[in-house]
N, C-alpha and C positions, 0 to 999 in steps of 0.2 A: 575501606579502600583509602590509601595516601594518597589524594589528588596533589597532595603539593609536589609531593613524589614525581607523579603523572606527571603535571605541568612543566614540573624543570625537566623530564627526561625527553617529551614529545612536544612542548609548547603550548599558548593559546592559541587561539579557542581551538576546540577540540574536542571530537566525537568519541564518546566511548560504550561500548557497546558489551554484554553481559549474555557470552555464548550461551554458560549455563541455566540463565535462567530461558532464554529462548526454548532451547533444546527442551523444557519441562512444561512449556506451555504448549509446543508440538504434542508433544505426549498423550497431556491431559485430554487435547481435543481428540485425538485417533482414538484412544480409548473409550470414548464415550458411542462410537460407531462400529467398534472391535466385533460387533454379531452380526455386523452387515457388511453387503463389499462397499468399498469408500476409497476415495483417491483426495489426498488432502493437496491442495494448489497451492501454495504460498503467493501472494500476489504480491509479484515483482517488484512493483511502481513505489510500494513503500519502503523501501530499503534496498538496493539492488546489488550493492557490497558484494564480489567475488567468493569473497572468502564465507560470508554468510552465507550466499546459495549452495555453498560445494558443502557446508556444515549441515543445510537443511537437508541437500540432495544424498548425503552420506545418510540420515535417518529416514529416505525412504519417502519424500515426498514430491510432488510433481509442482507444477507452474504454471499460474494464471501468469502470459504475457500479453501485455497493449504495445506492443511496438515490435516490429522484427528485429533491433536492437536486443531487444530482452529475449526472446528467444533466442538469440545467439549465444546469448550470455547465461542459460541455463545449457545448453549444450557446450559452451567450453566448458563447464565444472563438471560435466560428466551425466549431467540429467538426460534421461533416455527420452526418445522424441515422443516415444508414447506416452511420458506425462507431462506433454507441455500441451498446454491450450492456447493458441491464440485470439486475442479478446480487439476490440476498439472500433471506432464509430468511421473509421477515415482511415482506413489499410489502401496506398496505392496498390496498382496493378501488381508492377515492381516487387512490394511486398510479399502478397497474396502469390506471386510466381514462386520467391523464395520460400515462401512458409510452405508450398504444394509438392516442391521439392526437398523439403527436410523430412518430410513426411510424420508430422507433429500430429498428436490425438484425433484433436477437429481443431478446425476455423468455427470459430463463434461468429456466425451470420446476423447485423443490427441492420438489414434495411432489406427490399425487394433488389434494387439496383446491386449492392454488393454480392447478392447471391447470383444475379446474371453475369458480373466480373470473372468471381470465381470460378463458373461453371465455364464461362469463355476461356479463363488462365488454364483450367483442367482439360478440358477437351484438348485445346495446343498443346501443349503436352504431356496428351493422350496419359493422363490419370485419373483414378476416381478418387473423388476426395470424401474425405471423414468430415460431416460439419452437424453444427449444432445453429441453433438459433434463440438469440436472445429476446424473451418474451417481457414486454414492461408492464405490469398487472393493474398498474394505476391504484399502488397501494404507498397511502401516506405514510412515511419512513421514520416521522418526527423527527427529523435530524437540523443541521444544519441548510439552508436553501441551496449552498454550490456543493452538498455531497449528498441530495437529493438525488438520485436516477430514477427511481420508480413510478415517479408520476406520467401521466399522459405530456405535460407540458413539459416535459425533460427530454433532452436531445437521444435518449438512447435505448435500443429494442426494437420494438413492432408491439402493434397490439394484438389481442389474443386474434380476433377475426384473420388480420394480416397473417398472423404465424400459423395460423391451421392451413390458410391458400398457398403460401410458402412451402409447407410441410408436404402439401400436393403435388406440388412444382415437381420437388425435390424427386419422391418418389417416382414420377416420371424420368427422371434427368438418363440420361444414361454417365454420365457423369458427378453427381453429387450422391453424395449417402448419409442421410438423414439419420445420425447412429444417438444424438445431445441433443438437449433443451436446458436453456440457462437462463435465469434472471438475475439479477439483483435492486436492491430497491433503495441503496443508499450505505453510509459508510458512517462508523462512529452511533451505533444502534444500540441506546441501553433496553430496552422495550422491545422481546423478542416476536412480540403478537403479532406486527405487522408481516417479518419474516414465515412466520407461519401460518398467518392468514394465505400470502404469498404462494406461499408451497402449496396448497390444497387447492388455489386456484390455477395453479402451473398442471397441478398431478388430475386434475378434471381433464384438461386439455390433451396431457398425455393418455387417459380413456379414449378421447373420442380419437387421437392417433391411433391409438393400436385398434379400435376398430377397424380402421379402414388399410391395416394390415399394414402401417408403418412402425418398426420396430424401435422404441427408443429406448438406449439401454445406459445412456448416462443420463442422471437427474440432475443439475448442477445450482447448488443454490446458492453460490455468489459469497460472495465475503461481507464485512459489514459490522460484524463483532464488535459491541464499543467495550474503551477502556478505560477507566479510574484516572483523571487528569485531575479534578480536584476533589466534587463532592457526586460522581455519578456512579451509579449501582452498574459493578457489569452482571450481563447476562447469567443466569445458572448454566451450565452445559449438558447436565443433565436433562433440564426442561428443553434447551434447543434443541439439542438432539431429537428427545420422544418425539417431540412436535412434530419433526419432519418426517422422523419413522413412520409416524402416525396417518401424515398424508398420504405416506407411499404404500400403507396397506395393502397388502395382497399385491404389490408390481414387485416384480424382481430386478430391479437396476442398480446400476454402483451411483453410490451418492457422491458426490462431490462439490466441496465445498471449498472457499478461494480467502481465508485466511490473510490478512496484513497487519494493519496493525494493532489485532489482537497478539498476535506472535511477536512483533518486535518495539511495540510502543513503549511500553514501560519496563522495555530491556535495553534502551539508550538515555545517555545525558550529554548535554553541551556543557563540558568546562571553559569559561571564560574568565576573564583575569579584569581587575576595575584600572582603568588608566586614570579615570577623573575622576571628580565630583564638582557640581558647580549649582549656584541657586536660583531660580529664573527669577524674572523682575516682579512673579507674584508670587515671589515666595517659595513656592515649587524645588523640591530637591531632584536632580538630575544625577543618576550613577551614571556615568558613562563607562561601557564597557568594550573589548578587544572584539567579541561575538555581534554580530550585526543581522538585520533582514536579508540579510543575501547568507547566511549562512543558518538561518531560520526563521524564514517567510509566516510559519502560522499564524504568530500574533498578530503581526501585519494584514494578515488576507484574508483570515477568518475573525479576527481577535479573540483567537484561540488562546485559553487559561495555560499555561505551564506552570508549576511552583519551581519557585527558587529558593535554594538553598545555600548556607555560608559554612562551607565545612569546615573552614579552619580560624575560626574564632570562637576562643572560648567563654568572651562573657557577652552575653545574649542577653542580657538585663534589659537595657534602652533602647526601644526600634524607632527608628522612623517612616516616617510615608515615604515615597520617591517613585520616581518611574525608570525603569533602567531601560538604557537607549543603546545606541551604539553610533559608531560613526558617520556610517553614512547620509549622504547629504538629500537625506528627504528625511520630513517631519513624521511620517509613518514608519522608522527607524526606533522599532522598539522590543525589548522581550517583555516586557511589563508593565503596567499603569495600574498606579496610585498603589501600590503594595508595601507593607510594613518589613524593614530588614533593620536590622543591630547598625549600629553607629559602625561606619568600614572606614576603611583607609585604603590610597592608594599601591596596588599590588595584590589586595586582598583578593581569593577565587570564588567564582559563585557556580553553582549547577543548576542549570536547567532539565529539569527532570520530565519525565515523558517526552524524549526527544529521538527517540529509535525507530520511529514512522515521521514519513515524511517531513524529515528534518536535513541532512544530508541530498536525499535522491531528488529533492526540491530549493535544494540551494544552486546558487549563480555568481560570475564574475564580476557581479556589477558593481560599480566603480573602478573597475579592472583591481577587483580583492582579490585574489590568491583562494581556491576553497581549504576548507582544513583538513586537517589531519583525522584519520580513526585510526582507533585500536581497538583491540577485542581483547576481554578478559575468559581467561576458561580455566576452571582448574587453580585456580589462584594467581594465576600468571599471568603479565599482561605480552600483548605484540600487533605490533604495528602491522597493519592490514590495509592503509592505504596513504600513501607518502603527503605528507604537506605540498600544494602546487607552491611554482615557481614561478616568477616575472617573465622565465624562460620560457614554461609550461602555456602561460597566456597568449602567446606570441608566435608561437611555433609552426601553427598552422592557416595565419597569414603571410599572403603574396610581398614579396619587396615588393618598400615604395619607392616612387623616383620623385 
């Protein structure tokens, strides 16, 4: 790939994103469930790119959405409402009206109150709705503590007790129809044991449902997939898979699974371009770069690893330590700490690689920055898929002052 190419034709910083290899990581996971029914979710929130959904939804996949934005945004690309799910802990009324009205798969139900919403939003107008409900199994995820969900002490589900009284509700409703059951237990998962511990404590629960003659015909086991950021083992897909197979023994349901940034993490990079260099008063080397925390929060918020790389120097001989920062005016203003790079100079480009999850769809104006540019490569070709903002762009949708 010519980043330098890239750079003079699109600018910095700058997202670029690698249709084909997404498209191949789609693939591999469908295939691995190809002797069962299975609806694969792509989950929104990680990347939510127009042009990526309409690429995903052209091969046939549906949508994990958290917000009625996102479901909007899988039906402008053409995604059929029956494969969109809506997910989140805090769906207004408002919402739950609109989602009851597009008439989307299910609503994924995370609490007793939300489900008497919905049931109240459906009865007004007089529909019965598809839902599911999100079960928390109180399985340690080993992950990260803010992409933690599965524990008891995490804001989001029901526990098994609540979901089976829930599950009773429902059947009674004359309004709700109890068709999904959904967990997840955390995000960025190289150790699939806990997800499939999961699953077998989801699919008990789904027994004692269909004993009492409630039908559950989607399995849903969440997304969570981790990816290779620097030295972490991903998952076999094979072993995922059986695992869950293996719960659902003898049920016949469509498995679905909610996929993010397994599919797009290590199918984006952030090109950024260096503007400085400068030494701090202990010593400390400082890259200063065009790329900031508001156009890639992880390091920042998780102090999440990215590697970087210097693609367009060729003697790599001499590295140094440094931290590469970026502009903006908080000291948490970083892609990197204490990391060895080749001797650079000003203009020189670097990449930030594992930047196709949550890298863009979590970026911000702050400083009143401009967000950047993407492009997507496919085929060899590169095209601009979402315009650099403008001064204009920031501005547009506030009121005159006087």
């Amino acid at each position: 790939m010519d980043y330098t190419q890239l750079a003079q034709k699109y600018g910095t910083p700058l997202y670029i994103y690698d249709f084909d290899y997404i498209k191949n990581r789609y693939e591999s996971l469908k295939n691995e469930f190809i002797a069962r029914k299975s609806l694969i979710c792509y989950a929104v929130k990680a990347n939510s790119n127009l042009s990526l959904l309409k690429m995903l939804c052209d091969l046939g996949a549906g949508f994990d959405c958290v917000s009625i934005g996102e479901v909007k945004a899988a039906l402008f690309v053409g995604a059929k409402p029956y494969k969109i799910i809506y997910s989140g802990v805090g769906k207004s009324e408002l919402e739950i009206k609109a989602a009851v009205n597009l008439g989307i798969l299910m609503i994924n139900i995370e609490s007793p109150s939300e489900m008497l919403l919905v049931e109240k939003t459906a009865k007004e107008l007089n529909k019965k709705v598809n839902i599911s409900i999100r079960v928390n199994p109180n399985i340690d995820p080993k992950t990260h503590p803010y992409i933690s969900t599965g524990l008891s002490e995490n804001k989001f589900g029901v526990g098994i007790k609540d979901a089976k009284n829930m599950y009773l509700y429902c059947k009674k409703s004359e309004f709700l129809e109890p068709c999904g059951i959904h967990f997840h237990i955390g995000s960025q998962l190289s150790d699939i044991s806990p997800i499939i511990e999961a699953a077998n404590i989801v699919s008990d629960l789904v027994s004692e449902l269909q004993a009492a003659e409630i039908d559950i015909k989607f399995f849903d086991v969440g997304g969570g997939i981790g990816i290779r950021y620097k030295d972490e083992n991903e998952p076999n897909l094979y072993e995922y898979a059986q695992g869950i197979l293996s719960a659902l023994k003898g049920k016949d349901m469509t498995i679905v699974c909610e996929p993010g940034r397994f599919l797009v993490g290590n199918g984006g990079e952030l090109l950024t371009k260096v503007i400085y260099q400068k030494i701090g008063q202990n010593g400390k080397k400082f890259i200063i770069v065009d790329g900031a925390m508001n156009d890639l929060i992880r390091p920042s918020l998780y102090q999440a690893h990215h590697e970087i790389i210097t693609p367009n120097l060729s003697d790599k001989s001499k590295f140094e330590l440094c931290d590469v920062v970026g502009p903006i005016c908080e000291s948490g203003d970083f892609l990197a700490k204490d990391i060895k790079l080749p001797e650079l100079k000003d203009g020189d480009l670097l990449v930030v690689k594992s930047a196709g999850a949550y890298g863009f769809s979590m970026s911000s104006n702050y400083n009143s920055r401009p967000r950047a540019a993407e492009i997507a490569i496919e085929n060899g070709k590169d095209r601009l898929i979402r315009q650099r903002e403008s001064f204009e762009d920031l501005i547009k949708n506030q009121r005159e002052f006087v």
